[in-house]
C-alpha positions in Angstrom: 131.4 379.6 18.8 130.0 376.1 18.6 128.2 374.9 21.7 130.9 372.6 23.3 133.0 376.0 22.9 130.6 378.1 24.6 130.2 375.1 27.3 134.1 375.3 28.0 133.9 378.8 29.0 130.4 378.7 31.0 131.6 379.8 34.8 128.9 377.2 36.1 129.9 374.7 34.3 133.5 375.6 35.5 132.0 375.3 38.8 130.2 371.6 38.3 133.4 370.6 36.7 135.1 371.5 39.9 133.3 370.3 42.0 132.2 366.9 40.1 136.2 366.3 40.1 137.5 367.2 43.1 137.4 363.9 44.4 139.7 362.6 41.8 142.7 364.5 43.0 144.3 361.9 44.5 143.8 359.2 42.5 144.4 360.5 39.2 146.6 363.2 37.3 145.4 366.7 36.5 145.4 366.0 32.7 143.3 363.0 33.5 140.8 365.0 35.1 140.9 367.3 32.3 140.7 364.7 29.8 137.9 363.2 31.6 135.8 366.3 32.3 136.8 367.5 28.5 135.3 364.1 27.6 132.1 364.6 29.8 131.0 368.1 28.5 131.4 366.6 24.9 129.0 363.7 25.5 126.4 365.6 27.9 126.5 368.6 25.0 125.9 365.7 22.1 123.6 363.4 23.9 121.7 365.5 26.6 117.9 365.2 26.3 115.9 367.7 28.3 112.7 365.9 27.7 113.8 362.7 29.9 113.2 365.0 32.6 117.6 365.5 34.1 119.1 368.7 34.0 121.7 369.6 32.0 123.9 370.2 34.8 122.9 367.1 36.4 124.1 365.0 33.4 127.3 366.8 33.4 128.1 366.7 36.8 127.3 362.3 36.8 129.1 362.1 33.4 132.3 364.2 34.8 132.2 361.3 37.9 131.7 358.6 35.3 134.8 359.3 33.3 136.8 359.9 36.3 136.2 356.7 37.5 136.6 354.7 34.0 139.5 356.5 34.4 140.9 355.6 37.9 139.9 351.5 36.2 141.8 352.0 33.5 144.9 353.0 35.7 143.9 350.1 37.9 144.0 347.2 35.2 147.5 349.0 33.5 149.6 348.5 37.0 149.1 344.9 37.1 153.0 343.7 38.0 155.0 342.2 35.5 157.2 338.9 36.0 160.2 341.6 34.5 159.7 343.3 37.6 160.1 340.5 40.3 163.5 340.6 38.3 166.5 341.7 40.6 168.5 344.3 38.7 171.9 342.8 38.9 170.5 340.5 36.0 172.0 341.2 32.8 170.9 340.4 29.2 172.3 336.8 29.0 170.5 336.4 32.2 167.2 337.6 30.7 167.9 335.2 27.8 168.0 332.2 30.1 164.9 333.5 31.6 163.6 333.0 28.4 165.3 329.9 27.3 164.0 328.3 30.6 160.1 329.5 30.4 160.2 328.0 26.6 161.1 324.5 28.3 158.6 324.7 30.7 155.0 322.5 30.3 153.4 325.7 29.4 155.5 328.2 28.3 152.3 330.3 26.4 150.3 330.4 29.7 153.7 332.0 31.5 153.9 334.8 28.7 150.2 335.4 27.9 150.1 336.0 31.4 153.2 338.1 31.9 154.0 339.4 29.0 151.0 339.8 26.8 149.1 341.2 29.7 145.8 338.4 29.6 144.1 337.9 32.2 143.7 334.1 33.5 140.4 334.2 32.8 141.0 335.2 29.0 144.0 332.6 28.9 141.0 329.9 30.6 138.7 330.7 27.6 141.4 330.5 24.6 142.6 327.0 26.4 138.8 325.8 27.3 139.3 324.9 30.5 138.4 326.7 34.0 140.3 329.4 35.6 141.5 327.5 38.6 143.4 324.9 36.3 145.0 328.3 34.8 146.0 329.3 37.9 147.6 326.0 39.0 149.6 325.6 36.1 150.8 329.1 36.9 152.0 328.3 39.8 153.6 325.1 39.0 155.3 326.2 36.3 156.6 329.2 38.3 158.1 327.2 40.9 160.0 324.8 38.4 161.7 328.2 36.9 162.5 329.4 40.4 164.0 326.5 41.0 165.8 326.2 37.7 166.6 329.8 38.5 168.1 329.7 41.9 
C-alpha cells in the first residue's frame, strides 16, 4: 500500500477525521464530508512538511475543517434563487415564452439573464458593463418592475 492507502485505514486518523468533521453534520451531506476529508488526507499526505514545525495530525485535522467549509461556500453560492423560481406553477410553456419575449424588450434584457439565468453576480455583470454595482442593481430593479407590471 501506497501512503494515502495506509493513511485511510490509520484508526487515529479515523479518529481526527471524526472529530475534525463532526461539526459539519448539519450543514453538509455525508458524501460531502467524505469527499472533503478524502480530499484533506490527500493534500496533508502530498504537501505535509514536518520541518515547519506542525504535526501531521495537526495539518490534517485544519485541512479536514478547511474543505468542509469550502464546502459549506460552495453550497452557499449554488442556492442563490432563480427568477424561474418566483414563477407560480400554473404557468405553462407559452407563458414562459412571454416571460421571455417580454425580458428581451426590456432596456436591459442581458443584465436580467446574466443575472438570473447565467448565474453572475452583479458585481461580475458591473465589471463586463464598466460601471458600479449600485447602477447594476438599479437597473435590476427597474427593469423588474416594468415586467411585473407587463406581467400582471
Amino acid at each position: 500500500m501506497n501512503k494515502f492507502e495506509d493513511l485511510m485505514v490509520d484508526e487515529n486518523i479515523v479518529k481526527i477525521a471524526k472529530s475534525a468533521s463532526a461539526r459539519f453534520s448539519n450543514t453538509l451531506s455525508k458524501d460531502e464530508i467524505y469527499t472533503c476529508v478524502l480530499n484533506a488526507i490527500w493534500k496533508a499526505s502530498e504537501r505535509h512538511d514536518p520541518e515547519l514545525g506542525s504535526k501531521f495530525t495537526t495539518y490534517l485535522y485544519n485541512g479536514i475543517i478547511m474543505e468542509c467549509l469550502t464546502q459549506q461556500k460552495f453550497n452557499r453560492n449554488r442556492s442563490v434563487a432563480k427568477l424561474h423560481d418566483n414563477i407560480p406553477e400554473k404557468f405553462n410553456h407559452a407563458d414562459f415564452i412571454d416571460l421571455f419575449d417580454e425580458i428581451q424588450n426590456c432596456d436591459n434584457p442581458s443584465i436580467i439573464m446574466d443575472y438570473y439565468f447565467n448565474n453572475k453576480s452583479i458585481k461580475e455583470i458591473a465589471q463586463e458593463q464598466g460601471v458600479s454595482g449600485e447602477t447594476i442593481r438599479l437597473k435590476l430593479k427597474k427593469n423588474l418592475e416594468k415586467l411585473k407590471t407587463k406581467l400582471s
